[in-house]
Structure formats: structure tokens, C-alpha cells
N, C-alpha and C positions, 0 to 999 in steps of 0.2 A: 326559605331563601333558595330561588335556582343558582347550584355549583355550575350547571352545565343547559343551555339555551339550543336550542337547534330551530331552526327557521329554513321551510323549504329545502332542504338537501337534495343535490343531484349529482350523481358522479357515475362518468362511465369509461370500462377499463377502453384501451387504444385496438383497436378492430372489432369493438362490441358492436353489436347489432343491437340494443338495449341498455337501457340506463341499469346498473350494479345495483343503486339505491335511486329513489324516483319519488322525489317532493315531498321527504320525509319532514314532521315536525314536531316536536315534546322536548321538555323541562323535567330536569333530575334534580333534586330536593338535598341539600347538603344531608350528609350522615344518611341517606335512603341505601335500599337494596335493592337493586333494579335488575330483574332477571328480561333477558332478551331472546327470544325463543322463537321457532319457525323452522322452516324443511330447509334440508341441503341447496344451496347454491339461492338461499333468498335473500342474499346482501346481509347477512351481521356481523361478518367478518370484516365485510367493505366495512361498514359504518363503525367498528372499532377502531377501523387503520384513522378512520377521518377525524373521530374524535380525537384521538392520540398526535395527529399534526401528521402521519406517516404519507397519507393521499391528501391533495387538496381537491376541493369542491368543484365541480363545472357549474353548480346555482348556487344560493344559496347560503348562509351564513353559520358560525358553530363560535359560542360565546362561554368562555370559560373563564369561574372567577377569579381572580387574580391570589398568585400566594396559592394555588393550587396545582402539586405535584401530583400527574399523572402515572399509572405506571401499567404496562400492559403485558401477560403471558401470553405468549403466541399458540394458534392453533396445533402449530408444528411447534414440541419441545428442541427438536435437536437445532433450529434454526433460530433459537435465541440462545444458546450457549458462545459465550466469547474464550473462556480460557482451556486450556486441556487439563487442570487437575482442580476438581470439585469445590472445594475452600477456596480458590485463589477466583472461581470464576463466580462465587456467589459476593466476595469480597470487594470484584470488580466496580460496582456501580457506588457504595460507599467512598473507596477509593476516587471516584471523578469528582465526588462531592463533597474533597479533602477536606474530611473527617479528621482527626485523631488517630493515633495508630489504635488505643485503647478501644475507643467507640469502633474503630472498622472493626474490631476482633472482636467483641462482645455485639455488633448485629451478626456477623456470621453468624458465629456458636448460635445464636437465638434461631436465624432463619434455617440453618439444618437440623437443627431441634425441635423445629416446629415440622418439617416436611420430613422429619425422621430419616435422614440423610447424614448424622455426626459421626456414624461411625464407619462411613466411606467418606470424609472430606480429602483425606490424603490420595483418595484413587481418582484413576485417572476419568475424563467423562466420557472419553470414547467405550471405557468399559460398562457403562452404567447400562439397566434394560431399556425400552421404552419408557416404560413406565416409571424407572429410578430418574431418564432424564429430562421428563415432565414435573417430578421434584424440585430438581434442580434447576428447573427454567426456575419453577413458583418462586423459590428461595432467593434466587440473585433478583428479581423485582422487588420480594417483602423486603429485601435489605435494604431497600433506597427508602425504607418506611413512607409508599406514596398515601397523599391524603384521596385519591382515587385510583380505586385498583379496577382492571378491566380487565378479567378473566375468560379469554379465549378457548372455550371446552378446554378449560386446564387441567379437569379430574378427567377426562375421557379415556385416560390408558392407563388408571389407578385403580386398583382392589378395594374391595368393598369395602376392610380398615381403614388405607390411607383416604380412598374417597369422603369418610365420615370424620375421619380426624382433620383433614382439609377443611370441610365444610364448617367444620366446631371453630377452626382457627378464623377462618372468612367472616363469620357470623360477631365472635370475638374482638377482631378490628375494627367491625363495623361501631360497636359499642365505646371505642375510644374516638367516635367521630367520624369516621372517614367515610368515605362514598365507595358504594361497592357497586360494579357493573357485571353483571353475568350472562355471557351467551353458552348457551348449553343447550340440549333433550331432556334435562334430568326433570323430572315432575317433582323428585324431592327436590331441588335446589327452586322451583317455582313456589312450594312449596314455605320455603325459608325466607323465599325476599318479600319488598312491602308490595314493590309494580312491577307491571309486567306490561313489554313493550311487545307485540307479536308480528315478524314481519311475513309478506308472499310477495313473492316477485319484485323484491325494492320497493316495496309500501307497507305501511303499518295498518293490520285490521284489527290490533285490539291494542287500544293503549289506559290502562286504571291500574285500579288497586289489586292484587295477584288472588284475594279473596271471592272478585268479583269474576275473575279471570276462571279460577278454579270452578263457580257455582255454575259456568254454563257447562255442559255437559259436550257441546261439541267442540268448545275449546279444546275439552282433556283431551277428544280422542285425536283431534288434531295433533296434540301432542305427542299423547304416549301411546295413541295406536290400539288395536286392539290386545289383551295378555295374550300374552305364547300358552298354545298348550302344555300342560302339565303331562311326561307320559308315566306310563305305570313300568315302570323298568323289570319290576318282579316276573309282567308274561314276556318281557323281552330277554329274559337272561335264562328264561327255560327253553326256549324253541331253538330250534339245530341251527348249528353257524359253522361255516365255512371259513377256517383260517386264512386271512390276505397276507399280514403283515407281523411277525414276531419280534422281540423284544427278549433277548434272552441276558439278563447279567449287565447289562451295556452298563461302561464307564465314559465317562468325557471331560475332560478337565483344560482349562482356561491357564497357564503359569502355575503349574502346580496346586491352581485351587480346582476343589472337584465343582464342576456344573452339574453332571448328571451321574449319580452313584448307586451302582447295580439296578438300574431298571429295568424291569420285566413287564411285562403284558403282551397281549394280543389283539389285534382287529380283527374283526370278522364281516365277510361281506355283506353289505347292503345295512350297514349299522352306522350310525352318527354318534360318534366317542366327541364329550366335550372333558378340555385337558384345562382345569381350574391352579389356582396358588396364585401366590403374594407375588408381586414385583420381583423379577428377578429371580425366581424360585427354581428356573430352569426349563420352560413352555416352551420357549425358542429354541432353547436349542433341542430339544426332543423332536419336536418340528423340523430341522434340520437337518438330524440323523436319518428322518423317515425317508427324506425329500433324496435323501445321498448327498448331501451337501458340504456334510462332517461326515469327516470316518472318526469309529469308534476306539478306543483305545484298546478295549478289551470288552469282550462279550461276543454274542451273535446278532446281530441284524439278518433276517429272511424275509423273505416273499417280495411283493412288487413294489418297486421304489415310488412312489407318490408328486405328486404336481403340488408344491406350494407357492401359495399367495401370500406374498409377503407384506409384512406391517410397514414396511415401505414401500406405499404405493407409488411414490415418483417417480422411484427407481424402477416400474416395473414399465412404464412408458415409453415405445422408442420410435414411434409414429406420429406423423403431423397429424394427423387424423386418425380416429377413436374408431371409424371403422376397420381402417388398414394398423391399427396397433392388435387389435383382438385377431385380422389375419394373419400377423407373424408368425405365431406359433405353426398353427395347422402349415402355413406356406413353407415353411422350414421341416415339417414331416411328406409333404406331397402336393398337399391337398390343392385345388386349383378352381378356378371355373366355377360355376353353377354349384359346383358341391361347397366349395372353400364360405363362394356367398351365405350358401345356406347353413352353413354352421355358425357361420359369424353371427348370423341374423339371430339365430336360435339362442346363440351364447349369450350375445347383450338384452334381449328381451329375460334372461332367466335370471341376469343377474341385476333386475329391474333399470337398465340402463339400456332405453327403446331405440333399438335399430334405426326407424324411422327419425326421431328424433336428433339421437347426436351421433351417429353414424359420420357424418361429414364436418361433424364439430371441430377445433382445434384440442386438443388433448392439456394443453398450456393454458387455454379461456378455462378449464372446467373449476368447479368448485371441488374443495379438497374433499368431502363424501361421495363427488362422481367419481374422480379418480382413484377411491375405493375399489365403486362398485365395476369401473372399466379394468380394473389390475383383476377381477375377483374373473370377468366376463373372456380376460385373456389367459385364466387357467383353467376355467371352462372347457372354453376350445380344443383342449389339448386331447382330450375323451377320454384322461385318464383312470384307470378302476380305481387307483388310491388320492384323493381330492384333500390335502391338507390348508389348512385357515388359521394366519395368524390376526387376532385379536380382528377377523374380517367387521364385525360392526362398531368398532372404533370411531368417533366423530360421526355417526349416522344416526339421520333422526329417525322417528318410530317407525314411520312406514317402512322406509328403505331396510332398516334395521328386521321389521316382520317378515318385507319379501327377500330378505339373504334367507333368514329360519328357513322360511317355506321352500327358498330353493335348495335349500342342503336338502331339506325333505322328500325332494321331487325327487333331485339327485340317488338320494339311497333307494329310493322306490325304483329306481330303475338298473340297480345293483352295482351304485359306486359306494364304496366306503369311506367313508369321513370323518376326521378330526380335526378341531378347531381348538386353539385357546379362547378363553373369555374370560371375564370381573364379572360377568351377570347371572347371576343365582336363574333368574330366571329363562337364561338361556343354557344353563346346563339342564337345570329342566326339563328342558323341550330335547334335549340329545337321551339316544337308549342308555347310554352310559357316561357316569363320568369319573375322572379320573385325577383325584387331589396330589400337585406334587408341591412338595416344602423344601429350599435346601438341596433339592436336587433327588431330593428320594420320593416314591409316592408315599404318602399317610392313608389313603381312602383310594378304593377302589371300588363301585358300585357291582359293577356284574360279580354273581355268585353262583353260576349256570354251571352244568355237568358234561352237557353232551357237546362234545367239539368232534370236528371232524377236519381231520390235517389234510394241506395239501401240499405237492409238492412244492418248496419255493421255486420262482421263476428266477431270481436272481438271488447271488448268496453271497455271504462272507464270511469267515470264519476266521478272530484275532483272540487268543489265548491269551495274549498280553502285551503291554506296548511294545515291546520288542521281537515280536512272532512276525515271520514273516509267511508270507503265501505262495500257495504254489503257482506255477506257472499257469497252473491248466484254470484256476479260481479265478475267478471273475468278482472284482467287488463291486459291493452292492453300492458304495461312493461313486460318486459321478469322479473321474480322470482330472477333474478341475478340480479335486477336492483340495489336495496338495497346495493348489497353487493360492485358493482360497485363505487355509490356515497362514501361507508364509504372508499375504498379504495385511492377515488379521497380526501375525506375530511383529510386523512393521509398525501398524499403527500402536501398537502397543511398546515398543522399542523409542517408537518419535514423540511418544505421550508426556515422558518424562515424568511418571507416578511411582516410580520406584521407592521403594522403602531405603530412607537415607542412613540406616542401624547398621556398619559398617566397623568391619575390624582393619581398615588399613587405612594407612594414614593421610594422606591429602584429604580423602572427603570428610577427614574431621575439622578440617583448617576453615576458615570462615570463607566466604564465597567470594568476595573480592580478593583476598590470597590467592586464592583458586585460580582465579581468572588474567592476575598479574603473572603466577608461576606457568601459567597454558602460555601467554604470551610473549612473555621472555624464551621459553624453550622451543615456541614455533618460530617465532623471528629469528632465533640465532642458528636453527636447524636453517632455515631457509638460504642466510647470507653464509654460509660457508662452506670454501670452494672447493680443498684439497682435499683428497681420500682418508689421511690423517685425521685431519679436524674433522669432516663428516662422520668417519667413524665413532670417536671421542663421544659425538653429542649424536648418535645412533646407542650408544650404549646408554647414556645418562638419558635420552627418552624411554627407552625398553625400562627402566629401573625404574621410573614416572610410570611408565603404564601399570606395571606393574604394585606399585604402590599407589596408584587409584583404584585396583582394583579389579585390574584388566588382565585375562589368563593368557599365561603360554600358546595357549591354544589357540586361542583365539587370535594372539597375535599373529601367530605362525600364519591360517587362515586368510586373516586379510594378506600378510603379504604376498600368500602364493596366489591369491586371487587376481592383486593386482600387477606382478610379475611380469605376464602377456603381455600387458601393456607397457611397460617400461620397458621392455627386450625392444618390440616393435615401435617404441619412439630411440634406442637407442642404434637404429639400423639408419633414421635418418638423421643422428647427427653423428655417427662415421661418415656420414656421406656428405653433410654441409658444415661441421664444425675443421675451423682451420688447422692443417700439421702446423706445428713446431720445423723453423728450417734444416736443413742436416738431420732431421733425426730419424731412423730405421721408419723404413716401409716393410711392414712384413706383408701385404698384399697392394696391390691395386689394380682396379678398371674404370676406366675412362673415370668418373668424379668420385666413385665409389675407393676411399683409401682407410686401411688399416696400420694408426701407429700406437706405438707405447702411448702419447697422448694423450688421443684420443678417445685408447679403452682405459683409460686412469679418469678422463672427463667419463666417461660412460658411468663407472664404476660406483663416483663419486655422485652424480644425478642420481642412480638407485640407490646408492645408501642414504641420500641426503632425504629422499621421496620417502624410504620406509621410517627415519628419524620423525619426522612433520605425521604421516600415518598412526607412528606409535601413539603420538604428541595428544593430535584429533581423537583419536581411540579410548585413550587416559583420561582425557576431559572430558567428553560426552558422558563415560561410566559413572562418573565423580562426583559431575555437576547436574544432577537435572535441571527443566526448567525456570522453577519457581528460584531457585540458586543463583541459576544464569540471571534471571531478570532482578534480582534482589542487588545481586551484586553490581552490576552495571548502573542501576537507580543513584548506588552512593558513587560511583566512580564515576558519573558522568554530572551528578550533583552540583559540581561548581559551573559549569555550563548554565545553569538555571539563571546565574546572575548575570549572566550576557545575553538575557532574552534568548536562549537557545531552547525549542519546546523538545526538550529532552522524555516528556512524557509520551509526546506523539512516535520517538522514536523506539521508545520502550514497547507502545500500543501493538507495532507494528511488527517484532519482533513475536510479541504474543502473540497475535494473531496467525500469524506462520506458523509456529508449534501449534497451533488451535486448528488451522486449514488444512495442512499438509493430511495430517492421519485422517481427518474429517473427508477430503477427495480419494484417499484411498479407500475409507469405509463404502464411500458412496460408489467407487471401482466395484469393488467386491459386492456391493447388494446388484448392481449394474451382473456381472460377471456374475451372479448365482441365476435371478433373474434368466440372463441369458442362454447357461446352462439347460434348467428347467426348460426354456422355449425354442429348445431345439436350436439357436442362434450359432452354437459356437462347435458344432458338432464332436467328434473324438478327439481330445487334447490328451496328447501324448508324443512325448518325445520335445524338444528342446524347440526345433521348427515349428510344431503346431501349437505350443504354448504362445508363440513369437504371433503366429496367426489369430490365434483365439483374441489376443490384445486389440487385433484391429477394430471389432464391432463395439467394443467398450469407448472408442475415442468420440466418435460423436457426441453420444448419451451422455458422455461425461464432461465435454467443451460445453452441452447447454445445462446441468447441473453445477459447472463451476459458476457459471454466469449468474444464475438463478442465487447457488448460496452465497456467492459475492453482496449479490443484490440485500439477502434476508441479513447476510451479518452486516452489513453498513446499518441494516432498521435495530438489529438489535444494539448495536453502540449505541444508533443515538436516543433510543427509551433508555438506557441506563445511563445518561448523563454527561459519556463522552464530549 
């Protein structure tokens, strides 16, 4: 019995010059495995969205049988995530399909049981890796338990373990009935299913059984490409190498947890280092150190800072066109003319994305593996001798995936040195060396060579510990935005509301609607009251609340002298329009500008009343995270329910705020690292140029908001909202 019918299909995105998907037609068989396979940008991603109800059809029909819950993980994990703390966001879609409190709580625990994610439910998901929050998309879909699941290269940013533990689970549901749709490269996951749907150009040229699929032999290599070479690491770890980049003791740590702990090693020129481990293990951010993107806590980072491509290729886009995005970089170092062309030209041909071809493309029209390979093409350009690569063949199928190898290959052959993270055994392989880290430490280090030959670092740093400071005349090897980087990361993590609620004082033990009645009484009655007296009063009994939420002296001191300036300079214009009192002493006046007893007792009393409400804000943010905040508000706003008020829609909405806010700051700072690297935002230093550097990040970021606007409305409505 066909679950799923398709009849002629045609759909094409709004300025396409081309149908996305073009007169597509097949039948999916209840309880089948249907793996969907094909090269970058040949419509399977279209044809998921269309299945799932996301795009409607321009021809064409799609018949799905009734009593059949669809559920879809998107290609991009971070743009199906709804909630900011892990458990609450996989809980999410249960919760729309008011469940039980019992049943919501036991699919969680299942679904991050299954994607091996239980023991971060309580963090936040701004902190998870890539690859941790491609888990946690899987997880909030398996929870709505769909009778068709459509897996959007959902294992593509997962380690060899979770990819295999994933697939055992996939394999698993299928046996309890359900329908499983898989778009992927993976030959193993072809492998696993019963059919195979093969598309080029928005048309299907192999549609049978995966058996059949498998026996022709230009299928596979259609597929999977030809194997990477396998190199002999043993004559490469004897021959002389020239030191680029060192790695001495370096610490880096996340809120007190360590990221990266003492690690050492070296690059050497014209060598391709691939940098392996589990989700999360700590790739990225080694990668980030290289790049000067983080400064280190402690240790030495030497020699030449490095160009990285980041795992977020959206973020690395900031041109209408894929030729003029790959010239920002070089246009931002000099380059101009005839030469600027020919670099460009060179860069997107290396980085299999043909000048000719999509040079004049829109960068917005591309498929998410072009977008790759143009982010890989616009740190090409840069000419840098140190070329760092996060998870660069991510979502790329074989070929593309062959020509990134070969071009790291070219690359080294022409004495750039290179490191890459990867999950692909056989793409560490193919690098001279590779380099295992777990936990933040390395386990495995391939090279075992003798003869090194030092050179001097071009750029240095030197921190003995996180509190060492550097001399004047020291130049750190962190890019000047580094600073501003971290405060931006330490924001979204502050707005996340992941905090551990294990507290020795006492308001945050009191239940969450307490909470939320004692914040509101103590800001409303800071707010209404007028004399110096009473503001005082209830200035003192908030300081005692913050305080007993949790909230330091320090801290409090802090915000008020921060916000001081500004209440001095609102209290100059109500000496100047707030009324005297008749008869009563002028100690100055000009023309409208007058000073009386009054009017500095009203002044006095605004600042005291502003740091009461302050303290107020301060004590309950500490107190209540989000998951509190919304818990609490759910039953206090409870009885609205029976006056038809969708008190859910306004809870949704609050969530999603906590969930967008840190999410456009993340995307700031991948914007702003980006920008760094490609020369955009030049030396950021001093209070003015930091003010300036913000300017080139507004754009990039107005159509990024738009963009994940657009993806988190799809992700509500696959989870049931």
C-alpha cells in the first residue's frame, strides 16, 4: 500500500531560471526505506520541503495517506531548534500534541537517549557543537513519534559512533512500521534502505529497489566517487618540515568548563593535518585559536595566524553575487582589476565551484553544498600560508566532496598548510597527518618525525595564565575583535537561561510562580513610589531581593554605576522642565534652567527609585531562568484558558524570544568572525572602532534575521504547533 503518491511534480524557487524539481513521479510503500540520493543542488531537499506540506507544487500532485504523521530533520540542525535549553526544546513538539505531562517526560528521556544527548538536557542549545545540535534537531522530531520520518542529511555533522548509533535507531523504527525517507551521500545508508530514488537536475534517473541500484556499477560511482587516496604517513613524518604554526600548553575554557586542555602540537609547511573526535570534543574551537578568533587562557600560540572556513557557511556570505562575495576578501586587502578577477576566477574553479558557471549567480538561489563550496572559494582568495577547514565536506556529495581533498592537496603542493576537522576516517587518510582530540585533550597523534626545523614566529603571544598580562610592545596572535567576540558569546550564554538551578539562597528555591508574584509586587511598588523616603525603603528591601536571589554586591554596584550616566543626564532635563514648588528657595537659575530643594529631592528620588526596579530586574533574571519563567506563567495565566484566551500562543512567543535573541547574536559573531578573517572589519581597537566594526555586521544580519525568521516559522509548523 502507497503511504506517499507523487504525480508529476514541479516546483520552482521565485527568480529561478529552472524548475528545483521537474516532473518528478513514484510511490513510497508503508513501513519502506527509501533512501534519496544525487549531487549538490539536484532538488532533494526541494522535494522534502514539498512532501512535508513546507513549498506547494507549481504542477503536479503529492497524496499522502490519511492518519499519517509526517516529520522532517532539516538539512541545517540550528534552524529547526525552537527552545534555548535542550529538554524543553525536544519536549516541544509532544507538548503541541497535548500529551500528558507523564508521556511528554518519558518521549524526551527516550528521544535524548536515543541521540545520546541525556546528559546535556539541562544545557543550553546555543552551547551544543554542530554536530551535538543535529542531535537535538533528530530528537525534537523522534519525540512527535512520526509514522514518516524524512531525514534531511541529518547524520552529516555526526562521528562515525553517533552516525552508526543513529542509523541502528532509524533502521529500529522502521521495524515498528513507519516509513523512513532518507536523503543523504552516504553509500552505507543506500546501503540500509529497500529503494532508492536517484535525482540530477530535478529529475529522477534511477528509481527501484537499492539492490538494483547498488549492482550497476555507475550508480555507485555516481555516488560515492572515486576512494581518496590512502597516504603512507610513515615517509611523511620522516622528511624535514618547517614549523608554521605552534601549539604550546594552550588552555580554553567555555564557563568554567575546559574546551581545550594543554594542547600542544605543531604544523609544518606544505602538510595537510586532519583534526578527528566525537562531537563536541573540542575541533572548533582549536580551529578558532589557529584562526586568532579566541585568545587563549594560558599557554603559547606562535607563528602565522590562519584563514578559516567556517561550518557556517551562511554566515560567511555577504554578496548578492558568488562572484563579488569571493572578491571581498582580496578587495578588502588591495587587490583590484585584472588581478582581483584572476584570483577570484582561480579560487572558485579550486574550490570546484566554476567561475564561469555561478560567478554571477545569486548566493541566496544556491544549494546548501554550493554555499560550502563558495565560503571554502572566499578563504581561498585570501592567499593565506595557514588555510584552516571546518567540517569543509559536510552535506557534500562525492564528487564535490573528492574535489575539496584534491584541492587541500593542490593547496599543500604549493606550500600552504592545512587543517581540517572531519567524521571521515577516510578523509583523515588522505591528510599527512592526523590528529585525535576527546574532551578537549589530544589521545592520538600520528606524526612521529625527528627532524623539525624552527622558525621564527611572525606573530606571537605569550599568556602564562589567565590573569597574565602582556607587554605593550607584544602583539597578540588573537585578532583585536577577539574580546569582543567572547563578550558576545558570554551574552548569548547569559540570555540562554541554562543555568544550573542547585542554589544556596533563597528565592530560587521558592516555586516559580512565587517567584514571579514576589518580582512583580517589588517592581510595581518600586515603580509607584514617589518620596525619597519610600524610594529609599523599597531601594533597600530590593537590594535584600537581589541579594537573596543570588545576585552579588558586585555586581550590583556595577550595573548601577553603569547606568548612573544616564540618570545624571536625564536628571539635567527635569531640573530644567519639572515644576518648582511656589515660594520655595532658588539656589540657581537661567532662563528655564532652575535649581530647587524640589526638584533635586524629585531628581534623587527618580535615581533611587530607577536603581530599586534595577536591583528588582537583576534578582529575577539570576533566580528564574527561562524554563521557570515560562513554567510559571503557563499556571498563572491558566485560567485565561477558559475565556478562549490562546494563552499557549503567548507563552510560544515569549519562547521564541529567549530562543532568537542569543540565536542572532550567535549569528552576529559567526558574521563578525567571518568578517574579521576577510579583512572587512580592519583594526578594532578602542571603544570608536569597535562602534565602527558593528557597522558591516548590520546588513548580513537584517537578511539572516529574515532568513531564520522564515526557517523557525517551518520548524514550528513540522512540530505541530
Amino acid at each position: 500500500m502507497s503511504v506517499i503518491s507523487v504525480e508529476q511534480l514541479k516546483f520552482k524557487y521565485q527568480n529561478a531560471k529552472k524548475n528545483a524539481v521537474d516532473g518528478v513521479s513514484f510511490c513510497i510503500e508503508k513501513g519502506a526505506y527509501t533512501a534519496i540520493v544525487g549531487s549538490n543542488g539536484s532538488g532533494k531537499s526541494t522535494l522534502a520541503r514539498l512532501l512535508c506540506g513546507l513549498e506547494t507544487p507549481l504542477e503536479g500532485s503529492i497524496q499522502v495517506q490519511e492518519n499519517q504523521n509526517i516529520g522532517i530533520v532539516f538539512q541545517s540542525p540550528k534552524d529547526q531548534i525552537v527552545s534555548s535549553i535542550v529538554s524543553r526544546d525536544t519536549s516541544f513538539g509532544p507538548k503541541n500534541l497535548k500529551l500528558k505531562k507523564g508521556e511528554i517526560e518519558l518521549r524526551t528521556i527516550e528521544s535524548l537517549s536515543v541521540v545520546d544527548l541525556l546528559d546535556k538536557a539541562n544545557d543550553s542549545t546555543s552551547a551544543l557543537s554542530l554536530g551535538q545540535t543535529q542531535k537535538a534537531a533528530l530528537s525534537g522530531i523522534i519525540a512527535l513519534h512520526p509514522e514518516i520520518l524524512i531525514l534531511d542529511e541529518a547524520i552529516s555533522m555526526l562521528d562515525p559512533t553517533s552516525r552508526e548509533d543513529i542509523l541502528q535507531f532509524v533502521k529500529r523504527w522502521q521495524k515498528y512500521g513507519n516509513t523512513i525517507i532518507h536523503i543523504t551521500h552516504d553509500i552505507e545508508v543506500v546501503k540500509q534502505a529497500d529503494n532508492v530514488i536517484a535525482m540530477e537536475n530535478g529529475k529522477i534517473f534511477f528509481y527501484g529497489k537499492s539492490s538494483a541500484f547498488l549492482a550497476d556499477e555507475n550508480n555507485v560511482f555516481r555516488l560515492n566517487g572515486k576512494p581518496l587516496e590512502k597516504k603512507d604517513k610513515s615517509l611523511w613524518n620522516k622528511s624535514k618540515k618547517e614549523v608554521v604554526v605552534k601549539f604550546d600548553d594552550v588552555c580554553f575554557n567555555y564557563n568554567e568548563k575546559s574546551s581545550v586542555d594543554n594542547i600542544s602540537f605543531e604544523l609544518y609547511k606544505g602538510s595537510i593535518t586532519a583534526l578527528t573526535g566525537s562531537s563536541g570534543a573540542g575541533k572548533s574551537t582549536i580551529l578558532e585559536l589557529a584562526a586568532g578568533l579566541l585568545e587563549q587562557k594560558s599557554g603559547f600560540i606562535s607563528g602565522v595566524r590562519g584563514a578559516l572556513a567556517q561550518q557556517n557557511a551562511q554566515a560567511a556570505l555577504f554578496e548578492q553575487f558568488a562572484g563579488d562575495d569571493v572578491a571581498f576578501g582580496p578587495r578588502n586587502f588591495g587587490k583590484s582589476g585584472k588581478e582581483l578577477v584572476e584570483i577570484v576566477k582561480k579560487s572558485m574553479n579550486q574550490a570546484s565551484i566554476p567561475f564561469d558557471e555561478f560567478s554571477e549567480r545569486q548566493t541566496v538561489a544556491l544549494s546548501g553544498g554550493e554555499k560550502r563550496r563558495l565560503s571554502i572559494a572566499g578563504i581561498i582568495a585570501l592567499d593565506n600560508d595557514v588555510l584552516l577547514f571546518d567540517e569543509p565536506t559536510a552535506g557534500l556529495d562525492s564528487k564535490s566532496r573528492t574535489q575539496v581533498m584534491k584541492m587541500m592537496e593542490e593547496l599543500a603542493s604549493e606550500g600552504k598548510t592545512i587543517l581540517f576537522s572531519t567524521h571521515r576516517m577516510d578523509e583523515a587518510d588522505f591528510a599527512h597527518r592526523e590528529i585525535k582530540v576527546e574532551q578537549g585533550k589530544i589521545i592520538y597523534d600520528s606524526y612521529d618525525g625527528e627532524q623539525i626545523i624552527k622558525n621564527i614566529p611572525i606573530e606571537k603571544t605569550k599568556v602564562e595564565n589567565t590573569k597574565a598580562k602582556k607587554s605593550e610592545k607584544e602583539e597578540s596572535f588573537a585578532y583585536s575583535c577577539a574580546s569582543l567576540i567572547e563578550n558576545l558569546r558570554q551574552v548569548t550564554v547569559n540570555l540562554s537561561g541554562s543555568k544550573n538551578s542547585k542554589t544556596n539562597h533563597l528565592i530560587p528555591k521558592l516555586h516559580p510562580v512565587f517567584r514571579i508574584i514576589l518580582f512583580l509586587v517589588l517592581f510595581v511598588v518600586s515603580l509607584c513610589v514617589r518620596d525619597v523616603f519610600t524610594c529609599s525603603i523599597m531601594f533597600g528591601i530590593t537590594v535584600i531581593y537581589g541579594l537573596l536571589c543570588g545576585f552579588s554586591i558586585k555586581g550590583m554596584i556595577n550595573s548601577f554605576v553603569k547606568i548612573l550616566p544616564f540618570l545624571l543626564l536625564f536628571s539635567i532635563f527635569q531640573l530644567m522642565f519639572h515644576p518648582a514648588l511656589p515660594n520655595e528657595v532658588r539656589f540657581t537659575t537661567w532662563k528655564w534652567f532652575m535649581i530647587t530643594p524640589s526638584k533635586l529631592l524629585y531628581c534623587l528620588a527618580t535615581i533611587i527609585r530607577t536603581f530599586a526596579c534595577l536591583a528588582c530586574i537583576c534578582g529575577f533574571f539570576v533566580s528564574t531562568p527561562e524554563y521557570d519563567l515560562l513554567d510559571g506563567l503557563q499556571i498563572l495565566l491558566k485560567p485565561l484558558e477558559v475565556v478562549k484566551i490562546p494563552v499557549r500562543n503567548f507563552i510560544l512567543i515569549i519562547e521564541i524570544i529567549f530562543r532568537f535573541i542569543p540565536l542572532l547574536i550567535e549569528e552576529a559573531t559567526s558574521i563578525l568572525k567571518t568578517q574579521s578573517i576577510r579583512g572587512g572589519l580592519g583594526k578594532v581597537s578602542g571603544k570608536m572602532a569597535k562602534i565602527k566594526a558593528i557597522v558591516p555586521l548590520i546588513v548580513p544580519l537584517i537578511v539572516q534575521t529574515i532568513k531564520r525568521s522564515e526557517n523557525l516559522a517551518d520548524a514550528i509548523t513540522v512540530r505541530k504547533f
